[in-house]
C-alpha positions, 0 to 999 in steps of 0.5 A: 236462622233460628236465634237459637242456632249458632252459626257453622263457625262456631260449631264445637262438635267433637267430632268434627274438631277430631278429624280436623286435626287428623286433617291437619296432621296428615297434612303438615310438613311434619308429617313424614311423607317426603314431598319436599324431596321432589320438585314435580320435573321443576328443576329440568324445566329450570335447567332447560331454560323453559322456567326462568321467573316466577310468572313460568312457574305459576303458569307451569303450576297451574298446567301440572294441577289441570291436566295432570293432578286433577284428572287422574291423581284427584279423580283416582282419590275420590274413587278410593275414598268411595272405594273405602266407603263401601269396602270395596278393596278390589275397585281400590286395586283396580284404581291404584294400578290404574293411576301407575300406568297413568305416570309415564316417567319412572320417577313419576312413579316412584315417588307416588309409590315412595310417598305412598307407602310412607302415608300407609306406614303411618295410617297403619299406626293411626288406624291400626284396627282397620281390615281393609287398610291392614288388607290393602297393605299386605297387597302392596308387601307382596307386590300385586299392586304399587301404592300411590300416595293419591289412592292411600290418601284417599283410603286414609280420608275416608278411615279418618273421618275426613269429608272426600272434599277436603281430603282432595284439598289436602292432595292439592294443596300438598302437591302446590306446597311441595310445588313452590318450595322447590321454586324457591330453591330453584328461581328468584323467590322470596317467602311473601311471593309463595304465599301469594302463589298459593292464595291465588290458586284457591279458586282453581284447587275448588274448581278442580275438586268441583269438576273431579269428586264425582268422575268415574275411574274410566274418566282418569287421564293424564295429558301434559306431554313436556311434564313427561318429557322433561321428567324423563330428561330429569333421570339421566341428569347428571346434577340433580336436587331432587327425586322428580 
């Protein structure tokens, strides 16, 4: 490296300062998007005696981010983020109906729709200029297509300037939070247990960005039945904590 050069840690561009905040922003619990209201079918699989300690819970973690958040809803992300790059607002419809009939359980739904349209509210009021968002909104108020939280975050990376990587990062990340929260009000789990959950998933989270950021929408699946199963259990539950 040249002397002259300082290392990337040190970089002060502007820009790159701007949209790690928009980063940090639309990713911090403060950030009105409600994923602290679902536990993702935790709580059946707790109810049901399936999950009991904190090694079920990582182990169940780590098959909802595999077979189901990585190959439809980070795939779907990625394809809405290309899709935003080259103003292509009728493959970013294609993708986000899509990603809805990928999510078997009506809370499933529901809740990508309901966490969706929570961040588009608040992008419109970030990026209150942008065509293809203002466009992309007036679609879902009329109903033609649903709203996922995965394909309006990826909209919303791309618009803030964020690299496709990290916005999929965010997703992930997001997703493992709001995952181990509702473990800690569901198992025996302290704070510093969480915090080591979620280090160690580092790996896996870059891995799946690795292996997803470039598959096609015809690549999308979803493939993690007793997920399904115990959401669907989940809705005709007669004590519930959570939306999911």
């Amino acid at each position: 490296m040249n002397k002259k050069e300082k290392p990337l840690r040190w970089d002060v561009k502007e820009t790159h300062l701007k949209s790690f905040v928009k980063a940090l922003q639309i990713s911090d619990s403060f950030f009105p998007v409600g994923m602290y209201n679902f536990s993702h079918g935790l709580e059946s699989f707790v109810q049901a005696n399936i999950v009991k300690d904190v090694d079920d819970v990582v182990f169940l973690l780590n098959d909802i981010l595999s077979h189901q958040i990585a190959p439809a809803d980070c795939v779907a992300l990625a394809n809405a983020y290309r899709a935003t790059e080259q103003s292509d607002l009728n493959k970013l419809l294609l993708v986000d109906e899509m990603l809805y009939t990928m999510k078997l359980s009506t809370e499933n739904r529901e809740g990508s729709v309901k966490t969706g349209k929570c961040m588009l509210s608040n992008l419109l009021l970030m990026i209150p200029d942008s065509l293809i968002l203002r466009d992309f909104n007036e679609t879902i108020s009329t109903g033609a297509s649903p709203g996922n939280y995965s394909v309006i975050l990826g909209l919303g990376g791309y618009l803030l300037g964020i690299s496709c990587s990290e916005t999929m990062m965010i997703e992930l990340y997001s997703f493992s939070v709001s995952f181990v929260g509702a473990a800690m009000r569901l198992v025996k789990m302290d704070h510093y247990t969480a915090i080591n959950i979620i280090n160690d998933l580092h790996p896996l989270l870059v891995d799946i960005i690795k292996n997803n950021i470039h598959k096609v929408p015809d690549e999308m699946y979803s493939c993690a039945p007793l997920v399904d199963i115990m959401s669907i259990k989940h809705e005709r539950a007669t004590t519930r904590m959570f939306l999911s």
